[in-house]
BAMI-494430 format. One record per residue: residue in three letters; chain; x, y, z of N, C-alpha, C in turn. Coordinates in pm, whole numbers. Layout:
BEGIN
sero torpa:ALA&dovo:A&n_east:X&n_north:Y&n_up:Z&ca_east:X&ca_north:Y&ca_up:Z&c_east:X&c_north:Y&c_up:Z
...
END
This chain:
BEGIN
sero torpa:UNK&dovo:A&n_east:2782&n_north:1864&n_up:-420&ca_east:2858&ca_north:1850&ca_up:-298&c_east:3000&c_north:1818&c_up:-334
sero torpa:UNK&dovo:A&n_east:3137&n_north:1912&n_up:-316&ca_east:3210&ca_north:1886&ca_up:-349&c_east:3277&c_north:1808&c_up:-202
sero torpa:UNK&dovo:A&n_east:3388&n_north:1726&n_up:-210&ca_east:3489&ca_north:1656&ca_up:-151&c_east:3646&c_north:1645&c_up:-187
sero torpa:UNK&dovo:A&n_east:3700&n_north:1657&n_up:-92&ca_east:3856&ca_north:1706&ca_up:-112&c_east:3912&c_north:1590&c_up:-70
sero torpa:UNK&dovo:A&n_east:3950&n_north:1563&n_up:-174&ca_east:4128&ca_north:1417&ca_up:-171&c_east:4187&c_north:1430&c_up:-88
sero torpa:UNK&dovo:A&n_east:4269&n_north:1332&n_up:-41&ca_east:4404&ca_north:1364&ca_up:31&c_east:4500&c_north:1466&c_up:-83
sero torpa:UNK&dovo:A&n_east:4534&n_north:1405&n_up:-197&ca_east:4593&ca_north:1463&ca_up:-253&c_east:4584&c_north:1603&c_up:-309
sero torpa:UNK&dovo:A&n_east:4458&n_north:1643&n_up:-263&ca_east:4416&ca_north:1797&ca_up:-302&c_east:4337&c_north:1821&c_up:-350
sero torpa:UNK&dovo:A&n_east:4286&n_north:1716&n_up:-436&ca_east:4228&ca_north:1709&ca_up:-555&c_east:4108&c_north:1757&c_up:-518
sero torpa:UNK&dovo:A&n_east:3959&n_north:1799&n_up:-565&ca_east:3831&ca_north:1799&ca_up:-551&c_east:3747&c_north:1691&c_up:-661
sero torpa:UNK&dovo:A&n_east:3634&n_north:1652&n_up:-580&ca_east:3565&ca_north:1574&ca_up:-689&c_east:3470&c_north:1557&c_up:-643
sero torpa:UNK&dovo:A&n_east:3344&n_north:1568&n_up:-727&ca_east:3177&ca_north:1598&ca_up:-755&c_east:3155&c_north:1502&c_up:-694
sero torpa:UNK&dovo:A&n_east:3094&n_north:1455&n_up:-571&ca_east:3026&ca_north:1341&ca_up:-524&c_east:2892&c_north:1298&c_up:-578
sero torpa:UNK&dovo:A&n_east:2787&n_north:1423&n_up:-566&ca_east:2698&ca_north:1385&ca_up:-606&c_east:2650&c_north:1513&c_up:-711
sero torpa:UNK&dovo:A&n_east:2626&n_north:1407&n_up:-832&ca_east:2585&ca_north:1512&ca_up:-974&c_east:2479&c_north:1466&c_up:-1036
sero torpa:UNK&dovo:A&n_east:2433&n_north:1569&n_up:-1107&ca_east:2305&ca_north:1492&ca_up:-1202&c_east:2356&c_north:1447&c_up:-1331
sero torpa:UNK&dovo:A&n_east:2286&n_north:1319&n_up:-1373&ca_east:2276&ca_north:1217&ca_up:-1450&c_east:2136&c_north:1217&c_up:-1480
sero torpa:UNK&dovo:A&n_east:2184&n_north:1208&n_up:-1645&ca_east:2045&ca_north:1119&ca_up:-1746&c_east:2058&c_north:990&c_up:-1678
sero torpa:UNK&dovo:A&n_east:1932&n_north:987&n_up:-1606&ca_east:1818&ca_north:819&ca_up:-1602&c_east:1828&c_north:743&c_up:-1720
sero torpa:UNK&dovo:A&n_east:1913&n_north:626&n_up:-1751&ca_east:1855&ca_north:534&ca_up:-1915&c_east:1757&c_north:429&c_up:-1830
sero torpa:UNK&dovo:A&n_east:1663&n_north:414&n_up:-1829&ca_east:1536&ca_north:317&ca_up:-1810&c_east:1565&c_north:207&c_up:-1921
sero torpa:UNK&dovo:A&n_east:1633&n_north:82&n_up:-1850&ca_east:1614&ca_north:-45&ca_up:-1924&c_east:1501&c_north:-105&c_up:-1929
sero torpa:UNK&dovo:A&n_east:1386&n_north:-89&n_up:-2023&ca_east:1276&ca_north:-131&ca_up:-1989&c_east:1263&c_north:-308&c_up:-2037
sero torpa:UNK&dovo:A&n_east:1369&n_north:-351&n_up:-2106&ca_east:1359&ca_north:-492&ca_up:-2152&c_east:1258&c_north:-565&c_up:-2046
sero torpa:UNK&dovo:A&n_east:1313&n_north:-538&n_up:-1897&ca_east:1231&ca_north:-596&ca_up:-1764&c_east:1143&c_north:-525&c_up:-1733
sero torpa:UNK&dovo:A&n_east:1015&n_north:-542&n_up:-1765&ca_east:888&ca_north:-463&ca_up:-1723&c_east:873&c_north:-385&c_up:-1557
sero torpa:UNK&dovo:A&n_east:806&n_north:-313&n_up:-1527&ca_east:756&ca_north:-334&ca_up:-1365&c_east:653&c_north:-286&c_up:-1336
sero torpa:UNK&dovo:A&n_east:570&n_north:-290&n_up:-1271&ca_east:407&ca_north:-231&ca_up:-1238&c_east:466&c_north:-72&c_up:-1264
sero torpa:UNK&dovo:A&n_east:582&n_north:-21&n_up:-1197&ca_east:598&ca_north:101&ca_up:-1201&c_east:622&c_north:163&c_up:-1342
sero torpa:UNK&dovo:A&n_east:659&n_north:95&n_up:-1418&ca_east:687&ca_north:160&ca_up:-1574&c_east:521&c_north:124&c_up:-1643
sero torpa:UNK&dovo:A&n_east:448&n_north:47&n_up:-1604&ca_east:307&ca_north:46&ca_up:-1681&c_east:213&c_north:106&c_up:-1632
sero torpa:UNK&dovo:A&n_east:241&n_north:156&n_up:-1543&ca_east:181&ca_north:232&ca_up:-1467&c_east:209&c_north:433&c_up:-1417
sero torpa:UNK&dovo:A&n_east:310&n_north:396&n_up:-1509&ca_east:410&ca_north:547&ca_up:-1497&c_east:449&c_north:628&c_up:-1313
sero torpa:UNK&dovo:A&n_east:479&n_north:543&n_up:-1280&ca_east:509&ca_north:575&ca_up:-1141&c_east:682&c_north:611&c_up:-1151
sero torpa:UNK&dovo:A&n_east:732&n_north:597&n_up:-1250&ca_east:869&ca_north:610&ca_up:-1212&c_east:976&c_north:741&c_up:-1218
sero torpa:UNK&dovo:A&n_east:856&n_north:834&n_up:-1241&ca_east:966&ca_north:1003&ca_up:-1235&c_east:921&c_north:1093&c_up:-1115
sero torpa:UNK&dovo:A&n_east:952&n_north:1162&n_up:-1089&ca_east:926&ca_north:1221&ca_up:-930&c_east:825&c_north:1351&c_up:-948
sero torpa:UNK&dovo:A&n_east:727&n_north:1320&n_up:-1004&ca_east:608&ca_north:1448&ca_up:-1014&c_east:534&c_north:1396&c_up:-867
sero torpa:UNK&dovo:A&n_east:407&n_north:1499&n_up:-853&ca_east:405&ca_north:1493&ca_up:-684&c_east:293&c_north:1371&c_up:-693
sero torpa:UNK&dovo:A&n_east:209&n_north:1407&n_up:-801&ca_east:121&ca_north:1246&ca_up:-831&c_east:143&c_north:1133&c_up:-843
sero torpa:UNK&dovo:A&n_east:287&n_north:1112&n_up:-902&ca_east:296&ca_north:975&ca_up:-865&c_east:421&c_north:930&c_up:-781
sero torpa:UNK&dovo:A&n_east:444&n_north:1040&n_up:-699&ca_east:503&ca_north:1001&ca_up:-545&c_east:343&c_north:944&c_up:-465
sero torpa:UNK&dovo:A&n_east:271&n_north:1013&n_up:-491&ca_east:150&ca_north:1028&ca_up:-418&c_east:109&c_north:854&c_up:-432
sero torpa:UNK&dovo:A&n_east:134&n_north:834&n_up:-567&ca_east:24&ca_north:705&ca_up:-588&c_east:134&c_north:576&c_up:-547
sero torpa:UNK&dovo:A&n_east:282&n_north:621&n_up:-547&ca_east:351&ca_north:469&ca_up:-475&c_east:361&c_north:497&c_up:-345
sero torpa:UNK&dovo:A&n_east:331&n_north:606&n_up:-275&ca_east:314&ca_north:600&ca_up:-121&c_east:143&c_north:552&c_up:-112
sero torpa:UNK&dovo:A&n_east:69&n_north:534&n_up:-210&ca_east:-65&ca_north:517&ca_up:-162&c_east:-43&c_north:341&c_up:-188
sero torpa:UNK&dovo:A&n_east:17&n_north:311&n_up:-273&ca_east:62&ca_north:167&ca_up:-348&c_east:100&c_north:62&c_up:-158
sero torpa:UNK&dovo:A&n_east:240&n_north:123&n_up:-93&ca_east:303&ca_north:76&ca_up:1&c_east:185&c_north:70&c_up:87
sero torpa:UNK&dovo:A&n_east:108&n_north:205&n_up:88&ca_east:22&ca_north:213&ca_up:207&c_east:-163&c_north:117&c_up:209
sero torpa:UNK&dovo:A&n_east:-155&n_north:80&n_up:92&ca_east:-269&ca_north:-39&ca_up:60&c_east:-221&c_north:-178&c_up:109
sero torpa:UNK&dovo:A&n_east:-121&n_north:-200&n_up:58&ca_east:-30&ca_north:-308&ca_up:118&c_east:-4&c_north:-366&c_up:243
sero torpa:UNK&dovo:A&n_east:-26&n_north:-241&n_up:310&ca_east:8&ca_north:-221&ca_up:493&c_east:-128&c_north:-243&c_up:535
sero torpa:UNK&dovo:A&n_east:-197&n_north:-211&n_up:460&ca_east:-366&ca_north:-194&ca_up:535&c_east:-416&c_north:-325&c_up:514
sero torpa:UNK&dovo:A&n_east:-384&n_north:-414&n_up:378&ca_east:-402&ca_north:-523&ca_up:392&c_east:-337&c_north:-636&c_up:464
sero torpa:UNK&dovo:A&n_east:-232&n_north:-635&n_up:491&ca_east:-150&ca_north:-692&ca_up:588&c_east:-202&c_north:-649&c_up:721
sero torpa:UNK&dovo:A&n_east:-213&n_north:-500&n_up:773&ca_east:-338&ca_north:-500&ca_up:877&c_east:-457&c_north:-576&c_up:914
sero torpa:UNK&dovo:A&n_east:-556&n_north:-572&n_up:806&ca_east:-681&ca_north:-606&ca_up:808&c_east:-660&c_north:-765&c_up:806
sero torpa:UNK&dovo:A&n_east:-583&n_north:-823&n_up:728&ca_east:-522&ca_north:-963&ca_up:776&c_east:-517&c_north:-1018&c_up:899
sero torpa:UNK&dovo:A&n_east:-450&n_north:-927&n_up:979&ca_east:-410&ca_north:-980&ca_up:1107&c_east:-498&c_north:-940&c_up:1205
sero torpa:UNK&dovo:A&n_east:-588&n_north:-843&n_up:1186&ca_east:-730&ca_north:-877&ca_up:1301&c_east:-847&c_north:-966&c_up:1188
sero torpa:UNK&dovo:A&n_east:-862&n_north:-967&n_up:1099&ca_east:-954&ca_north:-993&ca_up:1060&c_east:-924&c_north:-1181&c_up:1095
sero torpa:UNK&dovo:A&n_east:-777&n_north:-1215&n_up:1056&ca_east:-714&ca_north:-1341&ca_up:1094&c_east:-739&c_north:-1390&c_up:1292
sero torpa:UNK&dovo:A&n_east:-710&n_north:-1298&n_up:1349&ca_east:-749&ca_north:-1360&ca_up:1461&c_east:-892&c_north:-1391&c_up:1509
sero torpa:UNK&dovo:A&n_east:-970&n_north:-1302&n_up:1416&ca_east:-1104&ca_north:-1285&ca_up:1449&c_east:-1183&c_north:-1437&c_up:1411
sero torpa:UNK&dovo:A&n_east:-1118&n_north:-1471&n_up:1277&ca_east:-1153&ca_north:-1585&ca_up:1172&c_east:-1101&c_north:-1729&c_up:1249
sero torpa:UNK&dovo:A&n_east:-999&n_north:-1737&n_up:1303&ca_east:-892&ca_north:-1846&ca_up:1326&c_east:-975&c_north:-1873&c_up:1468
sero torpa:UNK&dovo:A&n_east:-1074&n_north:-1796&n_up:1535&ca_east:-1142&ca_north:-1826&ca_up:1710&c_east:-1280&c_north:-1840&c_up:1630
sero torpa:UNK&dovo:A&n_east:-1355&n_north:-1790&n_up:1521&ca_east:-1476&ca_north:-1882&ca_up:1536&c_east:-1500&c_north:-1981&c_up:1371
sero torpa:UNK&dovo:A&n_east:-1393&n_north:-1968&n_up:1311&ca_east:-1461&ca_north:-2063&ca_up:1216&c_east:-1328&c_north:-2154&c_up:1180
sero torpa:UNK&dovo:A&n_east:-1212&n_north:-2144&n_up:1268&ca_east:-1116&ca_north:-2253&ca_up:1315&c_east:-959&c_north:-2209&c_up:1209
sero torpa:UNK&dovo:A&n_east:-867&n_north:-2272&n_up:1240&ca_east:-776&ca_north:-2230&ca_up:1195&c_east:-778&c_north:-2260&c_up:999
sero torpa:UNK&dovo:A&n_east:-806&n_north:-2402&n_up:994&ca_east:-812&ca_north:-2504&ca_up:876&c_east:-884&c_north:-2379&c_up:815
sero torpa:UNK&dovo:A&n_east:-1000&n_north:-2358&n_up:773&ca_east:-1101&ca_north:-2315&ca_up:678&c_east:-1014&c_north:-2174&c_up:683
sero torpa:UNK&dovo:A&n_east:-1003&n_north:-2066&n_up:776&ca_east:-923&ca_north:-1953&ca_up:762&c_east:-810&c_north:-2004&c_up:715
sero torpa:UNK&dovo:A&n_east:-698&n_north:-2055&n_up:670&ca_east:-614&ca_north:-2061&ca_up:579&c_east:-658&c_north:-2090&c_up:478
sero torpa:UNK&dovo:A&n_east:-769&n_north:-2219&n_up:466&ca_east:-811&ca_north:-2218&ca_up:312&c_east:-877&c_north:-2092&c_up:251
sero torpa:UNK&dovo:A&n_east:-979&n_north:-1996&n_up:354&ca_east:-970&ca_north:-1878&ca_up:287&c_east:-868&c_north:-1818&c_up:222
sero torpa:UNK&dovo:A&n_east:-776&n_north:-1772&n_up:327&ca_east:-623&ca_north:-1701&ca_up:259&c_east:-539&c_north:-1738&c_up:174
sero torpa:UNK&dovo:A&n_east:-571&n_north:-1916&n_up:121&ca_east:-503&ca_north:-1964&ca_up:78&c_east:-576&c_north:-1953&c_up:-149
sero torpa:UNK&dovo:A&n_east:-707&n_north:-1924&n_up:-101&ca_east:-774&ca_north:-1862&ca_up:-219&c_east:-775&c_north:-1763&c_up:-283
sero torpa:UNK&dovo:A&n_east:-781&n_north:-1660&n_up:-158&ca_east:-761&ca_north:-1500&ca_up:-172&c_east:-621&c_north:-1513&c_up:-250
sero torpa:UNK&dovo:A&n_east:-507&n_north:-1489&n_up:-152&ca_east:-408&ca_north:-1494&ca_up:-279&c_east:-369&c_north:-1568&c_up:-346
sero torpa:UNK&dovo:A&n_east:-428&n_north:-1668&n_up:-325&ca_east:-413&ca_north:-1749&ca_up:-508&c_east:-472&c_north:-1626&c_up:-606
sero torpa:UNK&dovo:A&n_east:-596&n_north:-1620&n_up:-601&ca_east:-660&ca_north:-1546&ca_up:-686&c_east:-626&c_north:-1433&c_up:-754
sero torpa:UNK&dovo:A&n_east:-605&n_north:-1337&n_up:-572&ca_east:-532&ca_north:-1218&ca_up:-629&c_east:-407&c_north:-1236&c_up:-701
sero torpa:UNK&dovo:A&n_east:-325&n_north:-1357&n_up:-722&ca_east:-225&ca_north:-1327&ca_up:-744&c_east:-226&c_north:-1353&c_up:-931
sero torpa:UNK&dovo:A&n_east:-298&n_north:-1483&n_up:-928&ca_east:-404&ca_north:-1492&ca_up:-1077&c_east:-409&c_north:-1371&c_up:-1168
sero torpa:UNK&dovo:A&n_east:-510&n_north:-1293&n_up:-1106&ca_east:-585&ca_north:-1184&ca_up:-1149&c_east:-512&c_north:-1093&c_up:-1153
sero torpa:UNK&dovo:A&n_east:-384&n_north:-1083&n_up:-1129&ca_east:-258&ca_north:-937&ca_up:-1144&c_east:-218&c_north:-961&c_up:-1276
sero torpa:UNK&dovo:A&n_east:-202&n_north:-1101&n_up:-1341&ca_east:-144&ca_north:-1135&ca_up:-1427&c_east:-217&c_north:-1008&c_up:-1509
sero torpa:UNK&dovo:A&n_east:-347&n_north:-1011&n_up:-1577&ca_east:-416&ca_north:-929&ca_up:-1685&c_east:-455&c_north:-792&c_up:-1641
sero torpa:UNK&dovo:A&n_east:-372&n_north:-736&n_up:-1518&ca_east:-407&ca_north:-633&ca_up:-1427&c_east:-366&c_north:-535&c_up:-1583
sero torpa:UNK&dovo:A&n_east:-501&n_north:-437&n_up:-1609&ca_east:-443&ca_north:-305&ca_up:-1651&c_east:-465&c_north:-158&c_up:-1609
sero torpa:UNK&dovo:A&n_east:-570&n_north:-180&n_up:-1501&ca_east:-586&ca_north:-46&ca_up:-1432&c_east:-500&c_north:-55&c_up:-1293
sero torpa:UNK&dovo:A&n_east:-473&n_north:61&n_up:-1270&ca_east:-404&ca_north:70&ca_up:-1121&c_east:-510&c_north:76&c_up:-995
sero torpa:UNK&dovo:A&n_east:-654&n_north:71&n_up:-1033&ca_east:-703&ca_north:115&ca_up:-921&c_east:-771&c_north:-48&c_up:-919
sero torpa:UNK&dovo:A&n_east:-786&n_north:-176&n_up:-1000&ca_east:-766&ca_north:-312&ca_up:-946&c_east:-599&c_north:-357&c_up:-894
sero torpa:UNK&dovo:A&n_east:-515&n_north:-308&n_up:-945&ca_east:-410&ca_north:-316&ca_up:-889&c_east:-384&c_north:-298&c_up:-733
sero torpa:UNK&dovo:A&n_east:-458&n_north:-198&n_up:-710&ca_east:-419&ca_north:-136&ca_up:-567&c_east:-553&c_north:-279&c_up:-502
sero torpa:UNK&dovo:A&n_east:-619&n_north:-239&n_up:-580&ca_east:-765&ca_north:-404&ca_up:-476&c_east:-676&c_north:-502&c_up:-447
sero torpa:UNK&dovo:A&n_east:-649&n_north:-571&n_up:-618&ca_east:-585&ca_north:-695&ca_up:-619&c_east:-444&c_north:-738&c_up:-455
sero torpa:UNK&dovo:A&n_east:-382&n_north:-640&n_up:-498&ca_east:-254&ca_north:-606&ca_up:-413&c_east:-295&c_north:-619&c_up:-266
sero torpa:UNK&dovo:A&n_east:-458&n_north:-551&n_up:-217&ca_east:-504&ca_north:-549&ca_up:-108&c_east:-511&c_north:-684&c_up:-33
sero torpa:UNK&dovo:A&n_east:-599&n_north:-761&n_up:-181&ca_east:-663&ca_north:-868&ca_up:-121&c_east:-533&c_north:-949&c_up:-141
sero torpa:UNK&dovo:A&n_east:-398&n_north:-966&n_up:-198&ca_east:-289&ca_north:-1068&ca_up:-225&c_east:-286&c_north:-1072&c_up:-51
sero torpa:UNK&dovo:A&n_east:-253&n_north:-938&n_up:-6&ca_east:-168&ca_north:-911&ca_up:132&c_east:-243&c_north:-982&c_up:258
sero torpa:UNK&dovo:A&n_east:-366&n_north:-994&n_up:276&ca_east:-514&ca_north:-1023&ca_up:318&c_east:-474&c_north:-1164&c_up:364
sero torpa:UNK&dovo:A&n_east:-505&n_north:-1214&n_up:204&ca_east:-465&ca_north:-1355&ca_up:206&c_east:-341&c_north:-1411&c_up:264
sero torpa:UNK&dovo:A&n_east:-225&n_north:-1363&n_up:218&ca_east:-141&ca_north:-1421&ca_up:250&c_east:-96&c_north:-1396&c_up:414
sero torpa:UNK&dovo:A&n_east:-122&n_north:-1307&n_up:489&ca_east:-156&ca_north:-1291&ca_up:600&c_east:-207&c_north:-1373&c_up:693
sero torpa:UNK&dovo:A&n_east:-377&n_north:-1457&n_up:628&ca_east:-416&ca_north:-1532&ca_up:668&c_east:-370&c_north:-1700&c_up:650
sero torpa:UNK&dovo:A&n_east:-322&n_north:-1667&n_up:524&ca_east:-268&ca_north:-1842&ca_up:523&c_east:-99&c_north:-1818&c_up:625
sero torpa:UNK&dovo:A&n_east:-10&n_north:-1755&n_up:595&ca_east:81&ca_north:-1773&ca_up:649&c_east:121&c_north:-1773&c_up:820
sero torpa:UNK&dovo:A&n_east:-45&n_north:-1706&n_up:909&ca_east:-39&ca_north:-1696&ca_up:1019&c_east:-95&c_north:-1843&c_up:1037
sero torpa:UNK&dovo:A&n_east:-235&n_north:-1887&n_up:936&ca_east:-303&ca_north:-1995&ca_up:981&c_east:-187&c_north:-2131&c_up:992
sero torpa:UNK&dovo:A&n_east:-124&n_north:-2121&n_up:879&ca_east:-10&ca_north:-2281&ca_up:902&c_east:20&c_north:-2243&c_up:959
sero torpa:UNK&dovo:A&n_east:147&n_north:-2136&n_up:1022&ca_east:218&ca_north:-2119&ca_up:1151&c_east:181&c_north:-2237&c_up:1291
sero torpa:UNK&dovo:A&n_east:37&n_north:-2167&n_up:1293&ca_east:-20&ca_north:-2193&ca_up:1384&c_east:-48&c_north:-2322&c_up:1446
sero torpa:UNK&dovo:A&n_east:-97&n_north:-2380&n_up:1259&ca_east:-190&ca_north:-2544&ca_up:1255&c_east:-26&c_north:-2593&c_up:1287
sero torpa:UNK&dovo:A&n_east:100&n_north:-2578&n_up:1237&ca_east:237&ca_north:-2629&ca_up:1230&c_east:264&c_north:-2696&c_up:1406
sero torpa:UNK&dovo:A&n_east:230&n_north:-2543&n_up:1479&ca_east:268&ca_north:-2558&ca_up:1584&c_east:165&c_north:-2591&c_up:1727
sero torpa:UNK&dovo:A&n_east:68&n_north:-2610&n_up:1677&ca_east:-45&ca_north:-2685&ca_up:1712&c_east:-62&c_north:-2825&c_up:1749
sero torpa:UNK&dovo:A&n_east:-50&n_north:-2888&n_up:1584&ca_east:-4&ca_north:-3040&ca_up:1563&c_east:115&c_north:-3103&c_up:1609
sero torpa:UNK&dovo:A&n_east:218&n_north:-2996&n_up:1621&ca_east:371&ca_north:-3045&ca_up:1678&c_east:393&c_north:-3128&c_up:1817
sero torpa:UNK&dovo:A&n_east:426&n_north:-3178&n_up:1839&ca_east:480&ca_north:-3185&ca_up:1969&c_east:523&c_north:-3085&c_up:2101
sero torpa:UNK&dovo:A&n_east:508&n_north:-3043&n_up:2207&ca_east:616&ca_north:-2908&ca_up:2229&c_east:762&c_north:-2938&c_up:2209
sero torpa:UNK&dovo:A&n_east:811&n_north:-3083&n_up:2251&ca_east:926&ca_north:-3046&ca_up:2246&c_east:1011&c_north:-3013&c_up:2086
sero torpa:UNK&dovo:A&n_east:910&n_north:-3041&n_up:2034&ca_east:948&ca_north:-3002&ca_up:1869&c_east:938&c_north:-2866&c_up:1809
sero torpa:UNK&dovo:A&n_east:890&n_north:-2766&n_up:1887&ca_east:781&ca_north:-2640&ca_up:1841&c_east:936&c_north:-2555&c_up:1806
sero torpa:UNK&dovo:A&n_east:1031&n_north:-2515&n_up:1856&ca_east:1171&ca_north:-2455&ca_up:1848&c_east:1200&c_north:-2492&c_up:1683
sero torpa:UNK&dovo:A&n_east:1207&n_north:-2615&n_up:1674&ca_east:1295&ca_north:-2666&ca_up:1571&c_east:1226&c_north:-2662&c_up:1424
sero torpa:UNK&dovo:A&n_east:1086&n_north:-2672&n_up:1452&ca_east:973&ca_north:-2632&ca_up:1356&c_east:977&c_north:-2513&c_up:1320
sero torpa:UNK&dovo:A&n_east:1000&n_north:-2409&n_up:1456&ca_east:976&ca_north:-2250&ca_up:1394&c_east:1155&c_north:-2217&c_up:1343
sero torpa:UNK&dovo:A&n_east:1205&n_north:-2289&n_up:1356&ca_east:1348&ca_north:-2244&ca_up:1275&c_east:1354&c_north:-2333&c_up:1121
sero torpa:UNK&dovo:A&n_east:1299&n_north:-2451&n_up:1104&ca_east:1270&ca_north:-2513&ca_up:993&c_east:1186&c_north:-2403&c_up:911
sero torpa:UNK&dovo:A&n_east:1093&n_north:-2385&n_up:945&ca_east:1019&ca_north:-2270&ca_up:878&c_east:1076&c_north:-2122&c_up:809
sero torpa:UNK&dovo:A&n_east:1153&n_north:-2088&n_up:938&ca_east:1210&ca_north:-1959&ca_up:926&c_east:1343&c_north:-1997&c_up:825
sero torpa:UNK&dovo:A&n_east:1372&n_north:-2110&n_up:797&ca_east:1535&ca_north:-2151&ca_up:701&c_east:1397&c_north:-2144&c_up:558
sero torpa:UNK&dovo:A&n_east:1329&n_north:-2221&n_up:564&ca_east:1293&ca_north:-2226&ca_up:436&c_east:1225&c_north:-2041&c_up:370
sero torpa:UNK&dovo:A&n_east:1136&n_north:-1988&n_up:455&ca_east:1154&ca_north:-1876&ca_up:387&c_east:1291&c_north:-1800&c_up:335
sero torpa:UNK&dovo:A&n_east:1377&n_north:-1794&n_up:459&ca_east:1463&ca_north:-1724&ca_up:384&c_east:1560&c_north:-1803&c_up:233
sero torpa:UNK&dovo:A&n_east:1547&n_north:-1951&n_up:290&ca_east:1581&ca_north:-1954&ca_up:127&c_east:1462&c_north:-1956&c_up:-22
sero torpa:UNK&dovo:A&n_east:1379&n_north:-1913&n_up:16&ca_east:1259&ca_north:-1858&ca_up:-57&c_east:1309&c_north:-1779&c_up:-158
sero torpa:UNK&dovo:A&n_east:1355&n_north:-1652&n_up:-36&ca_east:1405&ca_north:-1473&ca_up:-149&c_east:1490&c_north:-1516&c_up:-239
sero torpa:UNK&dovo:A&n_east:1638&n_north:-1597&n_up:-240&ca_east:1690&ca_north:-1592&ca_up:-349&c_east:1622&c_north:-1669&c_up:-484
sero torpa:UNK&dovo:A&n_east:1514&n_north:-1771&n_up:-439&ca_east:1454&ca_north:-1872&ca_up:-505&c_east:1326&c_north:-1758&c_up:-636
sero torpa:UNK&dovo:A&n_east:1308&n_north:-1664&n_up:-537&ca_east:1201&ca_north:-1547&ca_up:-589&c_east:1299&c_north:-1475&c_up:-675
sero torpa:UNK&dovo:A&n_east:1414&n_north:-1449&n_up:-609&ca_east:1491&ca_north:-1349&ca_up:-712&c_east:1588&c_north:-1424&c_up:-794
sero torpa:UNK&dovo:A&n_east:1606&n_north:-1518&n_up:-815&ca_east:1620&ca_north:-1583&ca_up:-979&c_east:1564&c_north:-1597&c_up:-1034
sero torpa:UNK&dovo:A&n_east:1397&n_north:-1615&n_up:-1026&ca_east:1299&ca_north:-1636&ca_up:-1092&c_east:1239&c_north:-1519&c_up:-1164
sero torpa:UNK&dovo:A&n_east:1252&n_north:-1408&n_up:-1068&ca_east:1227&ca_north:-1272&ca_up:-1116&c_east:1354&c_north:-1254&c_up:-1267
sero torpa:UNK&dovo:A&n_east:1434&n_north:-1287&n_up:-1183&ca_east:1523&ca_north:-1250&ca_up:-1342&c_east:1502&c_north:-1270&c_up:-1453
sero torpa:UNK&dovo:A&n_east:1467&n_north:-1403&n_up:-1478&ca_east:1442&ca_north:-1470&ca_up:-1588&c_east:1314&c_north:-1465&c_up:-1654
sero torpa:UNK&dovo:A&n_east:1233&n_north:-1389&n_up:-1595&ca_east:1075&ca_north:-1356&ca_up:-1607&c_east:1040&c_north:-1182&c_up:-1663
sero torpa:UNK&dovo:A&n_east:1020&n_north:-1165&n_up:-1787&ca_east:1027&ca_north:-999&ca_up:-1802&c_east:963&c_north:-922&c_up:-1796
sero torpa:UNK&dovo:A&n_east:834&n_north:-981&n_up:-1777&ca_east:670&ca_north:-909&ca_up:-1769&c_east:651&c_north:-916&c_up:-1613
sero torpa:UNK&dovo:A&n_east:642&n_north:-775&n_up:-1588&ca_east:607&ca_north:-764&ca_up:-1412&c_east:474&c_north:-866&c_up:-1357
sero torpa:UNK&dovo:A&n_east:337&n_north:-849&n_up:-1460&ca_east:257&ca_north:-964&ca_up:-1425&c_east:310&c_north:-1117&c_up:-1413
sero torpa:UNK&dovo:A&n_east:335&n_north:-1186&n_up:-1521&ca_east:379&ca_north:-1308&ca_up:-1466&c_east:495&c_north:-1289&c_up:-1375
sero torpa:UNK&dovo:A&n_east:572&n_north:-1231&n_up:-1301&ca_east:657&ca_north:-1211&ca_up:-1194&c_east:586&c_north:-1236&c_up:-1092
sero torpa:UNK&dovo:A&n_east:426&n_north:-1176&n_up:-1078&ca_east:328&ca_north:-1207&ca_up:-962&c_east:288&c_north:-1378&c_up:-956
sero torpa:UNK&dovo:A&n_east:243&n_north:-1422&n_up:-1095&ca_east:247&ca_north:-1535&ca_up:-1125&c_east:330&c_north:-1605&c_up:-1084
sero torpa:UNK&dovo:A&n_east:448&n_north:-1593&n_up:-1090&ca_east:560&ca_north:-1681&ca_up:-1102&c_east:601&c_north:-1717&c_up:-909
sero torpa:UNK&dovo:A&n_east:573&n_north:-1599&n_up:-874&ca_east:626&ca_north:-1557&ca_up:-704&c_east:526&c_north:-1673&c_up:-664
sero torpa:UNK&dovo:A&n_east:352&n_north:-1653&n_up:-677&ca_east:276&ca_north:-1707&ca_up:-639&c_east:342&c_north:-1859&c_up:-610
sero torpa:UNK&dovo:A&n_east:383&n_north:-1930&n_up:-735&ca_east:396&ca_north:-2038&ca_up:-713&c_east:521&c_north:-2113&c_up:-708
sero torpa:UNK&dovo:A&n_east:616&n_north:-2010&n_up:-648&ca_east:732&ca_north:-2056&ca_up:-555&c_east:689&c_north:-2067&c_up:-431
END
C-alpha cells in the first residue's frame, strides 16, 4: 500500500518483514507451535479462545445452579480448588489437548469463585456499604493487571507464568 507525503514523496506503509521470534520468553504458543499462520493452527488458537469461553460459560450457569442448592460458601470453595488445581497442573502441561481441559477447568473455577465472593462480599455487607465494596473490588482488580504484568516479565517459562498469575 503505497502513501504520498506532503512533500511528494511515496512510502511503503505496509511491507513484508522477516518475523525474529525472541524466544528467551517462552509462551504456550511457541511450545505448542501455534505461532505461524497455517490453517491448523489458526484453527487450534481459535479452538484455544473458544474452550476458554465455554468454560467461562459453563461457569456461569453451572455457578448459579451451584450457589441456589448447595450455597454460595462450598461453590466458591469448589472454584476456589478447580483453579487452584488447574492452574497447578499447567505448570507440567505438555500436551495441548490437557491444555485445552486444564484451561477449561482454570476458567470454570475461576468463574465460580469470583462470582461466589462477589456475592458472599455483598451479602455480608451492609446496603449502605454495597457501592463502595463493589468499587473497592473493582480498584483492586484493576490494579491486579499491572501486578500480573510485571510478574509475567520477570518469569520466562509460560508454565510458571500460570503459576505465578495463580498466586497474585
Amino acid at each position: 500500500y503505497d502513501h504520498e507525503k506532503k512533500d511528494g514523496a511515496r512510502s511503503l506503509l505496509l511491507q513484508n518483514t522477516d518475523i525474529k521470534w525472541d524466544l528467551n520468553h517462552t509462551s504456550f504458543s511457541v511450545e505448542f507451535d501455534l505461532y505461524c499462520k497455517t490453517v491448523d493452527r489458526r484453527n487450534k488458537k481459535t479452538l484455544i479462545s473458544s474452550i476458554f469461553f465455554v468454560g467461562a460459560l459453563t461457569g456461569l450457569i453451572l455457578g448459579g445452579y451451584l450457589f441456589d442448592h448447595i450455597g454460595r460458601r462450598k461453590t466458591s470453595i469448589i472454584g476456589f480448588i478447580s483453579f487452584s488445581f488447574s492452574r497447578l497442573f499447567l505448570v507440567p502441561c505438555v500436551t495441548i489437548t490437557a491444555f485445552f481441559w486444564l484451561l477449561d477447568i482454570f476458567k470454570l473455577g475461576s468463574f465460580l469463585l469470583s462470582t461466589g465472593m462477589v456475592i458472599l462480599s455483598l451479602e455480608l455487607t451492609p446496603a449502605r456499604f454495597r457501592n463502595y465494596i463493589i468499587g473497592v473490588l473493582g480498584v483492586f482488580w484493576a490494579f491486579g493487571y499491572p501486578i500480573v504484568t510485571g510478574l509475567y516479565y520477570f518469569i520466562p517459562d509460560w508454565n510458571f507464568k500460570f503459576l505465578g498469575a495463580s498466586v497474585v
